[in-house]
N, C-alpha and C positions, 0 to 999 in steps of 0.2 A: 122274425122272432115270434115264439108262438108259447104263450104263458098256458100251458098246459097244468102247470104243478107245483101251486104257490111258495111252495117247501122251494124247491127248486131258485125262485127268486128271492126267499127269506135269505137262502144258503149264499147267492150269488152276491145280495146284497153286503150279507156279514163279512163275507170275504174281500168284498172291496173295502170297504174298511179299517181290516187288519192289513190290507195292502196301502192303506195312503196313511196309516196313522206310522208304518215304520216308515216308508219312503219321506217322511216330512218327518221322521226325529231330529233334535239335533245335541249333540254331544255336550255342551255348553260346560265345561270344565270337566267332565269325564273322562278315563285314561280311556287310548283306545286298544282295543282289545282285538287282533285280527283274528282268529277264530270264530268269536261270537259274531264280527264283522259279515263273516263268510257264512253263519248259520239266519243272519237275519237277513242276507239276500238270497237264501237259499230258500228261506221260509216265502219273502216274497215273490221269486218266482212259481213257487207251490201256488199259493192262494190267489196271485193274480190270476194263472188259469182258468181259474172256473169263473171269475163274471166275463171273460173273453165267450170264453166256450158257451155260457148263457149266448151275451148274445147275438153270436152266428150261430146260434139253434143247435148246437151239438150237445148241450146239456140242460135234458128235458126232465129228469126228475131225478129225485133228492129223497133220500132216507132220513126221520125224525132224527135218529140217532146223531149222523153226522153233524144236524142244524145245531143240535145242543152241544156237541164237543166242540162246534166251531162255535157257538156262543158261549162259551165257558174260555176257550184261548182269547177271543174278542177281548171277554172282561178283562182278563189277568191282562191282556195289552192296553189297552185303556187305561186299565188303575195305574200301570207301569209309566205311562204315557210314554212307550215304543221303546222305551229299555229293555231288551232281551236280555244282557246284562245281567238283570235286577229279577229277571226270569229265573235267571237258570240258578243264581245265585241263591232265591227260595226256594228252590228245590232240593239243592243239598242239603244233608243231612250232615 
């Protein structure tokens, strides 16, 4: 593993994160919802990728851009505490 491109680790790290905060949600009187079900393991096969890819060295650098779009969904998952739910649900209009 070879830290070339701190962005790159910023990025991989954020993503682990939006990866263990859904894999540890838990429903606790919520209906369940299979769609939303299917879109938050979907999500976390997307973002587990990249701290893998970190690191066995296949993902060596990272665009500012991406680090803050993925720090901006971190938030919203964080504040949510792993409700996609409760995501999508502030979105509509």
């Amino acid at each position: 593993m070879i830290i070339s491109d701190p962005m790159a680790l910023v990025n991989a790290v954020v993503c682990a994160v939006i990866v263990l905060v859904l894999m540890f949600y838990r429903r606790e009187g919520a209906r369940h919802r299979p769609i939303i079900s299917v879109l938050a393991y979907l999500i976390v096969l997307v973002y587990a990728s990249v701290p893998f890819r970190y690191l066995f060295g296949l993902y060596d650098t990272s665009h500012w851009l991406v680090v803050v779009v993925n720090l901006t969904i971190c938030a919203a998952i964080l504040r949510s505490r792993g409700n996609v739910a409760r995501i999508i649900d502030a979105l509509r209009l």
